[in-house]
Backbone and ligand atoms as CSV (ligand in chain L), in Angstrom:
chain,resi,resn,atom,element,x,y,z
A,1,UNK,N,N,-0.121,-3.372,-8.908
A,1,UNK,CA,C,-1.474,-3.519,-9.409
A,1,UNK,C,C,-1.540,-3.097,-10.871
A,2,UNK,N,N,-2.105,-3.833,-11.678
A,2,UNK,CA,C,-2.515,-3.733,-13.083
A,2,UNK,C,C,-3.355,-2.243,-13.296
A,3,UNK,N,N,-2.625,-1.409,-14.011
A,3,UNK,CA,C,-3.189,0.161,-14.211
A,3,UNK,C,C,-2.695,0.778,-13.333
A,4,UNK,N,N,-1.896,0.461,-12.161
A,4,UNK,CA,C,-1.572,1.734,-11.452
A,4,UNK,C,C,-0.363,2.102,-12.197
A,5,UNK,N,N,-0.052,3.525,-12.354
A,5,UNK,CA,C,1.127,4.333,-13.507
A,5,UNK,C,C,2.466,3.985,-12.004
A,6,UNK,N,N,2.282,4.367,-10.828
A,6,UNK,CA,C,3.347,4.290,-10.077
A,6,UNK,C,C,3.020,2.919,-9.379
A,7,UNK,N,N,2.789,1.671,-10.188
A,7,UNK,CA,C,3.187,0.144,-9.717
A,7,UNK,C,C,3.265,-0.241,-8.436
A,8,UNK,N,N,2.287,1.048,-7.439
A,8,UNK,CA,C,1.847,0.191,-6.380
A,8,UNK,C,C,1.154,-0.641,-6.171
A,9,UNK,N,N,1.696,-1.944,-4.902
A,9,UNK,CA,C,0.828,-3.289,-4.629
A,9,UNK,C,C,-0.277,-3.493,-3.894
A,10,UNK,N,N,-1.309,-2.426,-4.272
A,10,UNK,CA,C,-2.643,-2.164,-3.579
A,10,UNK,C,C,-2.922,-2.916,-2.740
A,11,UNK,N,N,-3.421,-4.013,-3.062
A,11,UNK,CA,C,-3.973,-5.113,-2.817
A,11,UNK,C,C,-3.270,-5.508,-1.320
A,12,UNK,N,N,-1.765,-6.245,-1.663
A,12,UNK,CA,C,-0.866,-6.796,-0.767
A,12,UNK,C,C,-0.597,-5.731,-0.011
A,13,UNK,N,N,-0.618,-4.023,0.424
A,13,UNK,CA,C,-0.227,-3.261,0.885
A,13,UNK,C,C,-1.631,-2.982,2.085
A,14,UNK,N,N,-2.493,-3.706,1.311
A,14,UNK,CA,C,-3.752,-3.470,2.413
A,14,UNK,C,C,-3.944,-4.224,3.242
A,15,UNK,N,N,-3.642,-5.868,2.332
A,15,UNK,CA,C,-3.751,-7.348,3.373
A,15,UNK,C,C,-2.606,-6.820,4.392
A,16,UNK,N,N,-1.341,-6.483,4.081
A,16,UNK,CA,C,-0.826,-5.701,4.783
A,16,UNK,C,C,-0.739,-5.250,6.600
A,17,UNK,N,N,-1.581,-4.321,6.197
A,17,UNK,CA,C,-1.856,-3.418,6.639
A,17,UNK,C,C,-3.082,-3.591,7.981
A,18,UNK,N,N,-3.794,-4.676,7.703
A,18,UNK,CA,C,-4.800,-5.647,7.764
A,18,UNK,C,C,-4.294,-6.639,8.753
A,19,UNK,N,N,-3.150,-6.939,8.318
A,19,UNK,CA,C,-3.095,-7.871,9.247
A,19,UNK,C,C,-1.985,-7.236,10.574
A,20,UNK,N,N,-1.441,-6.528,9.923
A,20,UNK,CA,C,-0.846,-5.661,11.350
A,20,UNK,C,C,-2.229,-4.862,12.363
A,21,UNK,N,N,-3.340,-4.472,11.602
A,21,UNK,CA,C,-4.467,-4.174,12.656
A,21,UNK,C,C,-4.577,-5.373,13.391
A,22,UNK,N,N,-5.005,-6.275,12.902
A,22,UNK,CA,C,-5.573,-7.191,13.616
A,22,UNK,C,C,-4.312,-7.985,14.733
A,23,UNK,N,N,-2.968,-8.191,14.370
A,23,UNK,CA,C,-2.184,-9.221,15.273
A,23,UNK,C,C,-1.152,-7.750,15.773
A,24,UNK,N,N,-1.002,-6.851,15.652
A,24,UNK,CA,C,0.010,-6.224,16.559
A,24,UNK,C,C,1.106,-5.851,15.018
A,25,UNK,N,N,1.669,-5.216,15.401
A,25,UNK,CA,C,3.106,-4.546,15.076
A,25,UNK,C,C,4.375,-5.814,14.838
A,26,UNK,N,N,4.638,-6.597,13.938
A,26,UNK,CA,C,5.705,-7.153,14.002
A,26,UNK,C,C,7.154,-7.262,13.061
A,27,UNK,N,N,7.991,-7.473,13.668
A,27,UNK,CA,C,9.330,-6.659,13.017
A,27,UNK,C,C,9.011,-7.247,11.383
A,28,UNK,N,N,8.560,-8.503,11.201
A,28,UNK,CA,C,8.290,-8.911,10.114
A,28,UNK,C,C,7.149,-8.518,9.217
A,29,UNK,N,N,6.365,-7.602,9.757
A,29,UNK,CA,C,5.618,-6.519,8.827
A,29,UNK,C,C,6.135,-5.327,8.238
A,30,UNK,N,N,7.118,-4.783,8.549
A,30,UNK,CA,C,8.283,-3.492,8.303
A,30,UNK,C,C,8.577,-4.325,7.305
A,31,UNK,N,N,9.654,-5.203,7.053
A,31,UNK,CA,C,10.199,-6.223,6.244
A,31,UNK,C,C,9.558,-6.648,4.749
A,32,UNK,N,N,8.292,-6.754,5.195
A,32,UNK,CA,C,7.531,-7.097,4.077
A,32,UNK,C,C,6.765,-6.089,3.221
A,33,UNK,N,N,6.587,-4.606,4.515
A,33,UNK,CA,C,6.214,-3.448,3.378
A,33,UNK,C,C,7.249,-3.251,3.047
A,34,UNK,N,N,8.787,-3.392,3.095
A,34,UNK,CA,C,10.285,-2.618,2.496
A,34,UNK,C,C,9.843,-3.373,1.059
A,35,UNK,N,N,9.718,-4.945,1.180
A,35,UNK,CA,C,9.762,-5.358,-0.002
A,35,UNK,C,C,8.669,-4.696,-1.087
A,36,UNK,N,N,7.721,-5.080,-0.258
A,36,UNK,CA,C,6.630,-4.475,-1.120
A,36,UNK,C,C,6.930,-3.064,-1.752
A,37,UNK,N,N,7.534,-2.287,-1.134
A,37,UNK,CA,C,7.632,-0.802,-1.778
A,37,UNK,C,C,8.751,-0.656,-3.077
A,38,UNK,N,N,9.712,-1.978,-2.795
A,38,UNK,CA,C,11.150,-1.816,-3.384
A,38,UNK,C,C,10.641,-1.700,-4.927
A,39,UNK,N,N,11.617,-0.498,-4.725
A,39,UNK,CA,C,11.693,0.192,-6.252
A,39,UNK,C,C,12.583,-0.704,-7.276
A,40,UNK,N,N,13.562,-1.391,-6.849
A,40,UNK,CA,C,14.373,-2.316,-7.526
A,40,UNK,C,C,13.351,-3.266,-8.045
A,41,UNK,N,N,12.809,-4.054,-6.970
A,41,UNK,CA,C,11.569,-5.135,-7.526
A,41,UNK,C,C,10.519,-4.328,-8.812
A,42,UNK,N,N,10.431,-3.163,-8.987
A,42,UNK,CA,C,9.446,-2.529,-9.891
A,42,UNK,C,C,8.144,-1.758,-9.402
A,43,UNK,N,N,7.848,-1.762,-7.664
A,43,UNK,CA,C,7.000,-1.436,-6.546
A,43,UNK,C,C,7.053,0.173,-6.883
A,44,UNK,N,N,6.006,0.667,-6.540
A,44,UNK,CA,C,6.020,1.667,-5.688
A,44,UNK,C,C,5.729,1.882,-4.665
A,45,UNK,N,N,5.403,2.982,-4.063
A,45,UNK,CA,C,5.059,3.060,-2.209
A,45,UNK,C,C,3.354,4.126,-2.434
A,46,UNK,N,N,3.615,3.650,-1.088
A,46,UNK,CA,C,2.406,5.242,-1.196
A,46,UNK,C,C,2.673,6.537,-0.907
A,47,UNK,N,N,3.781,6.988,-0.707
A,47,UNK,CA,C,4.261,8.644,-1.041
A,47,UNK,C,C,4.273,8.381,-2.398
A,48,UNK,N,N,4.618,7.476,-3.623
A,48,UNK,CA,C,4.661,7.582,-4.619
A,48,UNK,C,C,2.887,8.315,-5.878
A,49,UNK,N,N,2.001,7.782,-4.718
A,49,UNK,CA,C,0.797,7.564,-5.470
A,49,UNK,C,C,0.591,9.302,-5.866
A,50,UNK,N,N,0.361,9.152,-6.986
A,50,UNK,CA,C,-0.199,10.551,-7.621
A,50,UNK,C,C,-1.827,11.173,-7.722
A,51,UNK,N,N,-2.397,10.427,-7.074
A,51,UNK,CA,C,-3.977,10.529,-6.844
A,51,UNK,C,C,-4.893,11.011,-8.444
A,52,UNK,N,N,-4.219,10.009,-9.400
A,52,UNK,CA,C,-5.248,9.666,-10.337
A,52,UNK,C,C,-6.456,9.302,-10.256
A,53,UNK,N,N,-6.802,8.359,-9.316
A,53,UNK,CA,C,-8.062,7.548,-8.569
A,53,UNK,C,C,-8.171,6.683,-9.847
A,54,UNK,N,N,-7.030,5.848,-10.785
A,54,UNK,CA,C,-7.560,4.661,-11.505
A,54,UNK,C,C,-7.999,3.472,-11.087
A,55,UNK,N,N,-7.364,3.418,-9.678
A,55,UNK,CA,C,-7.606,2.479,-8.700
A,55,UNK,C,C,-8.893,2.707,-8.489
A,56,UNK,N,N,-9.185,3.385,-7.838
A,56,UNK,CA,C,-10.545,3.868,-7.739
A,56,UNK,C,C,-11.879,3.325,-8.028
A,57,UNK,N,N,-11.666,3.842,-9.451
A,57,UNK,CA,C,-12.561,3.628,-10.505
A,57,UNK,C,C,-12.594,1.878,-10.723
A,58,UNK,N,N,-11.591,0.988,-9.890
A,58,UNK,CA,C,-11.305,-0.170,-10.901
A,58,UNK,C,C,-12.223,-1.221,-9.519
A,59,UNK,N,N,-12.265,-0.582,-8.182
A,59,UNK,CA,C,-12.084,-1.433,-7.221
A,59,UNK,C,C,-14.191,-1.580,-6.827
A,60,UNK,N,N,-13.902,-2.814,-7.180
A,60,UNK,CA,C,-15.958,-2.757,-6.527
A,60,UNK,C,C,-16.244,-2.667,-5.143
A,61,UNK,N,N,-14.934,-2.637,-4.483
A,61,UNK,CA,C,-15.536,-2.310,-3.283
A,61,UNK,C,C,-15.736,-0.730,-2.561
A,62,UNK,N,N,-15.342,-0.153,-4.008
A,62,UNK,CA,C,-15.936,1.413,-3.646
A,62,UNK,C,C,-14.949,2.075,-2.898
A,63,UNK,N,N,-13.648,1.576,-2.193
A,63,UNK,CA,C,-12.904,1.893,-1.350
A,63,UNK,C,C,-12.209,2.848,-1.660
A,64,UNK,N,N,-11.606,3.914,-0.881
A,64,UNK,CA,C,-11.649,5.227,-0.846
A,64,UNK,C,C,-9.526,5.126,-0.679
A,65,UNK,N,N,-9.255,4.427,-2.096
A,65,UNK,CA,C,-7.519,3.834,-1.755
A,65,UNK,C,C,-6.880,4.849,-1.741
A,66,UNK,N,N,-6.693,5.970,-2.430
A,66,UNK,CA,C,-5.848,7.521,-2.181
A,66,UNK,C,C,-5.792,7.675,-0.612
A,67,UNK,N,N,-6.992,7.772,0.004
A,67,UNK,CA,C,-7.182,7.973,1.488
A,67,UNK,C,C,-6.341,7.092,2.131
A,68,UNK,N,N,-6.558,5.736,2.041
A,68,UNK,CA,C,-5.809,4.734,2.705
A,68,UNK,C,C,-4.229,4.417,2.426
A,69,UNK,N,N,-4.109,4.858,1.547
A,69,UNK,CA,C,-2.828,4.729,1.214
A,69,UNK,C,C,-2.021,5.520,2.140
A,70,UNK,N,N,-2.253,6.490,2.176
A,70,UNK,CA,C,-1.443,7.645,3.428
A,70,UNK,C,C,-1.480,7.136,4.429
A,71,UNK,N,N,-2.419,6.071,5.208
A,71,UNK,CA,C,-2.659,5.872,6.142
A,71,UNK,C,C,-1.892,4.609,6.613
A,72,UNK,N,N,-1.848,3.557,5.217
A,72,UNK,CA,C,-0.810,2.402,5.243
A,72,UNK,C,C,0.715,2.585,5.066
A,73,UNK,N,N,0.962,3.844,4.689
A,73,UNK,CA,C,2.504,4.166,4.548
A,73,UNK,C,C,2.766,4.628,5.573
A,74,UNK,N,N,1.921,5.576,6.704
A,74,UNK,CA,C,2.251,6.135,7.444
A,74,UNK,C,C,2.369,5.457,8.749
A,75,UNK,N,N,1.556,4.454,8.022
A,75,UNK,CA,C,2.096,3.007,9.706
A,75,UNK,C,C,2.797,2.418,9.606
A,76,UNK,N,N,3.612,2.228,8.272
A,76,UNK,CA,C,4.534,1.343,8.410
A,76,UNK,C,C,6.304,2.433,8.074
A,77,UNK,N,N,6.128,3.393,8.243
A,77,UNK,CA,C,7.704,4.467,7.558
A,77,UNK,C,C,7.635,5.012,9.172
A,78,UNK,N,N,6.370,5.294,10.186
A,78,UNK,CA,C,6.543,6.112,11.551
A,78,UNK,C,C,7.848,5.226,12.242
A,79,UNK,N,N,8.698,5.704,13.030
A,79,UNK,CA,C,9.840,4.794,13.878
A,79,UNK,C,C,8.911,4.539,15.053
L,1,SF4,S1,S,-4.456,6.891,-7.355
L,1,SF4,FE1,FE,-2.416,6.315,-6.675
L,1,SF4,S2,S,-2.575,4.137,-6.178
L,1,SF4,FE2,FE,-4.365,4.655,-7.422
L,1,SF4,S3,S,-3.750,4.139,-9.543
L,1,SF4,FE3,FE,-3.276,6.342,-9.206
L,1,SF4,S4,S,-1.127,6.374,-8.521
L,1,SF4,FE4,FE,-1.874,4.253,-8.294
């Protein structure tokens, strides 16, 4: 995302996240947060996020992303 300092993919980490609520757990959602996080690609994760809240400040839907972020890493890193 544009302004985040640790180059997490907000956005795609939520559709994400989003769509594993809604259809179930599939091996091909693990897969696609690895990519998403890969540090090689230029990603960060959300253990990475430093709780600036620039995101924050940027998103009109008011959404509370520091919070969620823990919550989208932690569903997709649990075994
Ligand atoms: S709060 Fe976290 S996710 Fe948001 S811009 Fe800062 S480092 Fe990135």
């Amino acid at each position: 995302m544009d302004g985040c300092p640790e180059h997490i993919a907000i956005p795609d980490l939520f559709a994400l996240y989003n769509k594993q609520y809604r259809f179930g757990a599939f091996p091909s959602h693990k897969s696609n947060y690895k990519s998403l996080t890969d540090r090689e690609k230029g990603h960060g994760s959300p253990e990475d996020c430093i709780g600036c809240r620039q995101c924050e400040g940027q998103c009109p839907q008011h959404i509370g992303i520091v919070d969620w972020l823990k919550k989208v890493g932690a569903e997709f890193t649990k075994s």
